[in-house]
Backbone as a printed PyTorch tensor [residue, N CA C, xyz], in Angstrom:
tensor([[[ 86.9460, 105.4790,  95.6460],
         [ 87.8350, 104.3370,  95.7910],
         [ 89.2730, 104.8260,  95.6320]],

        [[ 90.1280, 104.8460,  96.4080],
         [ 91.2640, 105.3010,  96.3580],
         [ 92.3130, 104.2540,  95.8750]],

        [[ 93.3170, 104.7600,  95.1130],
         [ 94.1620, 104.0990,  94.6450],
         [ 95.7200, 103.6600,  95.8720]],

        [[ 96.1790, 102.7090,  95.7770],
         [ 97.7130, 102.6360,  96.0270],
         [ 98.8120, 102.8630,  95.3350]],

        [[100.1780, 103.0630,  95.8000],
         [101.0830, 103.3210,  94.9860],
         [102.5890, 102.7760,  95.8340]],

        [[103.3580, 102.3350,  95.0100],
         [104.6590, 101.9710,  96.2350],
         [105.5260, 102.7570,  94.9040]],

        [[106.6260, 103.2020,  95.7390],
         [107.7380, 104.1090,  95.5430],
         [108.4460, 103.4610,  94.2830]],

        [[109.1130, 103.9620,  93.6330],
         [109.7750, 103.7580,  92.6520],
         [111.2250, 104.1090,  92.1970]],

        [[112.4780, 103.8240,  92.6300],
         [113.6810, 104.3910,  92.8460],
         [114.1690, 104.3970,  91.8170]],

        [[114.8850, 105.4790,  91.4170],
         [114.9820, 106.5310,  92.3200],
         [114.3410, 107.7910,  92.5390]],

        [[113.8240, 108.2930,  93.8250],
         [112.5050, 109.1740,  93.0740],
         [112.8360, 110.3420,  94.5230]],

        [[114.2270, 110.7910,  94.5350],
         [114.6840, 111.7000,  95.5640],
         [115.0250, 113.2030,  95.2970]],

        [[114.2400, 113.6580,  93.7990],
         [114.4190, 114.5760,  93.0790],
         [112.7670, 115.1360,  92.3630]],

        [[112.5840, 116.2940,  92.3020],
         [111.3290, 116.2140,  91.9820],
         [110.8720, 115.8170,  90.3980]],

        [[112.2390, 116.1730,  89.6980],
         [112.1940, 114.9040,  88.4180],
         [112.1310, 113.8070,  88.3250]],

        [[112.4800, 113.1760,  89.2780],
         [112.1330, 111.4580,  89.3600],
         [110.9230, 111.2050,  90.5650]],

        [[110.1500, 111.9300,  90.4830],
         [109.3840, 111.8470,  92.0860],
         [108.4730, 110.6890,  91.0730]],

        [[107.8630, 109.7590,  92.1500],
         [106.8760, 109.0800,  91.7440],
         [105.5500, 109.2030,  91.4650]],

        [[104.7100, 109.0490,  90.3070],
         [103.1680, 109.5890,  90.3690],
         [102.3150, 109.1070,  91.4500]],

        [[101.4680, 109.4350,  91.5470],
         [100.5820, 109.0940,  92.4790],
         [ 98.6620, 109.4480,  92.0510]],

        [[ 97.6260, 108.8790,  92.3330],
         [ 96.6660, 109.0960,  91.6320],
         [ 96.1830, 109.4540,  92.9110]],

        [[ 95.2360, 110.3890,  93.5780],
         [ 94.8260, 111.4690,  94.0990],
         [ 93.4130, 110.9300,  94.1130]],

        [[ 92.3730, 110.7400,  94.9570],
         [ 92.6820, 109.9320,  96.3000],
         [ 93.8360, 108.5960,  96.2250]],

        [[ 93.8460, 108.3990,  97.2630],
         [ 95.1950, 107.6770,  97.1140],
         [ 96.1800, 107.7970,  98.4770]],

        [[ 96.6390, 106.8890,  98.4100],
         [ 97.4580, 106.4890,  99.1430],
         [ 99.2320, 106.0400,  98.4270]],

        [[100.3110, 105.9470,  99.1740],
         [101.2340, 105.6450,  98.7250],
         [102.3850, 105.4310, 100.0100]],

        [[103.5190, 104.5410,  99.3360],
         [104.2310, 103.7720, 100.3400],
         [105.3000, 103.9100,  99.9120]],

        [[107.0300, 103.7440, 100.6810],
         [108.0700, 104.0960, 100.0290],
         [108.7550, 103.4520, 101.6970]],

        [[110.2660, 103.5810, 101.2030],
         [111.3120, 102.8510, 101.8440],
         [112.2110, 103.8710, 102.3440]],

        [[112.8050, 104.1160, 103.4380],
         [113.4880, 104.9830, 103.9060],
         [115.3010, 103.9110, 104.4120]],

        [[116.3370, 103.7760, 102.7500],
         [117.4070, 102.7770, 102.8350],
         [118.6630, 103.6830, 103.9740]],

        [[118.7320, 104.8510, 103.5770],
         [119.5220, 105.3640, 104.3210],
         [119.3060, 106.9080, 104.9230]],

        [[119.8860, 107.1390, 106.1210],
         [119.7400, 108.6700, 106.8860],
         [119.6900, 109.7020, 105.6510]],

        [[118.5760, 110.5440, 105.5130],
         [118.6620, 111.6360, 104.9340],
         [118.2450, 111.3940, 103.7980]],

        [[117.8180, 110.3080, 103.5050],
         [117.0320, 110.3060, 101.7680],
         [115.4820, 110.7990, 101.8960]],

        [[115.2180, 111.1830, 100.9100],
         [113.6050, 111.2970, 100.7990],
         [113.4540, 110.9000,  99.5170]],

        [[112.1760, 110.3690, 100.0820],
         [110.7460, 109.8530,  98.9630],
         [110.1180, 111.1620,  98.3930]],

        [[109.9090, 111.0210,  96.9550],
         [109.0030, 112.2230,  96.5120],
         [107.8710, 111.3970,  95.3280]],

        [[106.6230, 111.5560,  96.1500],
         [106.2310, 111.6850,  95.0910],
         [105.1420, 112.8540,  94.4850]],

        [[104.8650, 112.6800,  93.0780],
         [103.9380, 113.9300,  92.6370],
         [102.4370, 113.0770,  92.2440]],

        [[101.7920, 114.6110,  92.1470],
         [100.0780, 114.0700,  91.8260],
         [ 99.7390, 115.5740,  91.2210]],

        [[ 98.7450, 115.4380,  90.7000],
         [ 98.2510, 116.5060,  89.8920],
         [ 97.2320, 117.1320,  91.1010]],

        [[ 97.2170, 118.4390,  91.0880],
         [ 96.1650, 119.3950,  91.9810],
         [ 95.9430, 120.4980,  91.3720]],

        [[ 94.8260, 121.3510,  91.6700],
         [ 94.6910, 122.3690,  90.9930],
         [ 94.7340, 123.2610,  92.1420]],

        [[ 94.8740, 124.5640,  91.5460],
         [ 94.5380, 125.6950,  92.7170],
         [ 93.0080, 126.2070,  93.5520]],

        [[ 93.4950, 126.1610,  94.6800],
         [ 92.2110, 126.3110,  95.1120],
         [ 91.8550, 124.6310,  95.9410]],

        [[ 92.0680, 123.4680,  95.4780],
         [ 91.9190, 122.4940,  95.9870],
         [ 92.2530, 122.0960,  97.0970]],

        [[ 91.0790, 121.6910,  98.2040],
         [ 92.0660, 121.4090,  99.6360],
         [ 91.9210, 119.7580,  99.5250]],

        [[ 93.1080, 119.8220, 100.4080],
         [ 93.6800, 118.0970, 100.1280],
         [ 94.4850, 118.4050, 101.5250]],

        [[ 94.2520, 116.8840, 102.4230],
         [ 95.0150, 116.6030, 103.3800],
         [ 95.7120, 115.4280, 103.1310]],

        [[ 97.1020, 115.9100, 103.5540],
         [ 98.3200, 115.1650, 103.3560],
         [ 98.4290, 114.5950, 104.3200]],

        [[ 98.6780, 113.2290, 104.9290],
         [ 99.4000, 112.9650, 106.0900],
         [100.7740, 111.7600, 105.8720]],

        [[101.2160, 111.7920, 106.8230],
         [102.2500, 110.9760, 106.9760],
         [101.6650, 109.4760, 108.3820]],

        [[102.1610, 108.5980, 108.1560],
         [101.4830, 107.5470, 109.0120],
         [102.1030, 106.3490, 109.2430]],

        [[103.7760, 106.9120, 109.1600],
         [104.8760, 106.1840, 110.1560],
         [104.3440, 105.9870, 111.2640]],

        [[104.6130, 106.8460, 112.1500],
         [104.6190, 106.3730, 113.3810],
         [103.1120, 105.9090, 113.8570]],

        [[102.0430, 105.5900, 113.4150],
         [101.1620, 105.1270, 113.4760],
         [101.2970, 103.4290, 113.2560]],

        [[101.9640, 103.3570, 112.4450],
         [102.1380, 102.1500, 112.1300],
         [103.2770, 101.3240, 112.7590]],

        [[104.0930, 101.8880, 113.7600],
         [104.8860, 102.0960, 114.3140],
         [106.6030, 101.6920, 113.5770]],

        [[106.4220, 102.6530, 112.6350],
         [108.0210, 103.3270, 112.4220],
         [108.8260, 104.5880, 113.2440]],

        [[109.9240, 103.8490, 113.0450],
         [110.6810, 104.7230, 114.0000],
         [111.4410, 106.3460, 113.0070]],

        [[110.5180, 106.1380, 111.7400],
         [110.6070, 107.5590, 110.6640],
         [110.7210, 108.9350, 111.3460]],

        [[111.3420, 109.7150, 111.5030],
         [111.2000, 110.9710, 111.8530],
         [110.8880, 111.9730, 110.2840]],

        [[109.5670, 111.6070, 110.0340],
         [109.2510, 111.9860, 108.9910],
         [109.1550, 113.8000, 109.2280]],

        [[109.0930, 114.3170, 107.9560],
         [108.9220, 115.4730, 107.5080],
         [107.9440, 115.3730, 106.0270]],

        [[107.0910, 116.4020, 105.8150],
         [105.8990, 116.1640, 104.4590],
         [106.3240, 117.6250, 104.4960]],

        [[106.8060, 117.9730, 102.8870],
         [107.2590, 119.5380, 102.4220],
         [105.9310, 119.1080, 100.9310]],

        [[105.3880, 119.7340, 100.3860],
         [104.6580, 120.2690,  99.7250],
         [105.8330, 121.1390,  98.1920]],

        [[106.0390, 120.7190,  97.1870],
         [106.6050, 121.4500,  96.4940],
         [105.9970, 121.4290,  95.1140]],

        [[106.3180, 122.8230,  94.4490],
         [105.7840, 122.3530,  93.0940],
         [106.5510, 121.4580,  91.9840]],

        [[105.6840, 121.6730,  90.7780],
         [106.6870, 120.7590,  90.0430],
         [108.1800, 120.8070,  89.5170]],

        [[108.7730, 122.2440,  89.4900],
         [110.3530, 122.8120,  89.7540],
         [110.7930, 122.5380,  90.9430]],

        [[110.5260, 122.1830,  91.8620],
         [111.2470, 121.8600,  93.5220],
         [110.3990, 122.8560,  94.4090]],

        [[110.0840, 123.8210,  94.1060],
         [109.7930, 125.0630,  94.6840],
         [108.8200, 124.5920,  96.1200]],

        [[108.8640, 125.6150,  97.2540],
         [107.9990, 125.1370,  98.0530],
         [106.5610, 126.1770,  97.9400]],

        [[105.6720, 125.2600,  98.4890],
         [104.4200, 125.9640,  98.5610],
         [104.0020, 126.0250,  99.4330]],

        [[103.6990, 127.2110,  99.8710],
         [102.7340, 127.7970, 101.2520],
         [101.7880, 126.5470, 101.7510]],

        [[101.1280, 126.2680, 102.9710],
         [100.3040, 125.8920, 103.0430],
         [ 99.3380, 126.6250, 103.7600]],

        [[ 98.3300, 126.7230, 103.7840],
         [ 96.7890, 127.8840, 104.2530],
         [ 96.1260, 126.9730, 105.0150]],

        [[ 96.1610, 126.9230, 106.5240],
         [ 95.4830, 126.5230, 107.3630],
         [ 94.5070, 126.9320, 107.5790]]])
């Protein structure tokens, strides 16, 4: 049973990113050009998990981007 989550501002920093419970889903507001939504969830290594984004499905005009970072900002590889 997967959980929901809506955004929580301000959460454009990976210190203020919003939790999220894993399955799960989550929702957020895009107020002006160039902000991002962050939120975090707990994962372990080794765990595969698909991320998606599902603007334009729903038909937003989002030119989304999904970056993967750890809990310092840092980015993380992803292994296709």
């Amino acid at each position: 049973h997967a959980s929901s989550t809506l955004e929580i501002e301000p959460n454009d920093e990976p210190k203020s990113a919003t939790a999220i419970v894993l399955p799960g889903q989550s929702a957020g507001r895009i107020d002006k050009p160039g902000e991002a939504d962050q939120f975090r969830f707990n994962a372990k290594r080794g765990e595969p998990w698909i991320l998606e984004v599902e603007a334009a499905r729903r038909g937003s005009p989002l030119d989304a981007r999904l970056d993967i970072l750890s809990a310092d900002g840092s980015p993380i590889d992803r292994v296709w």
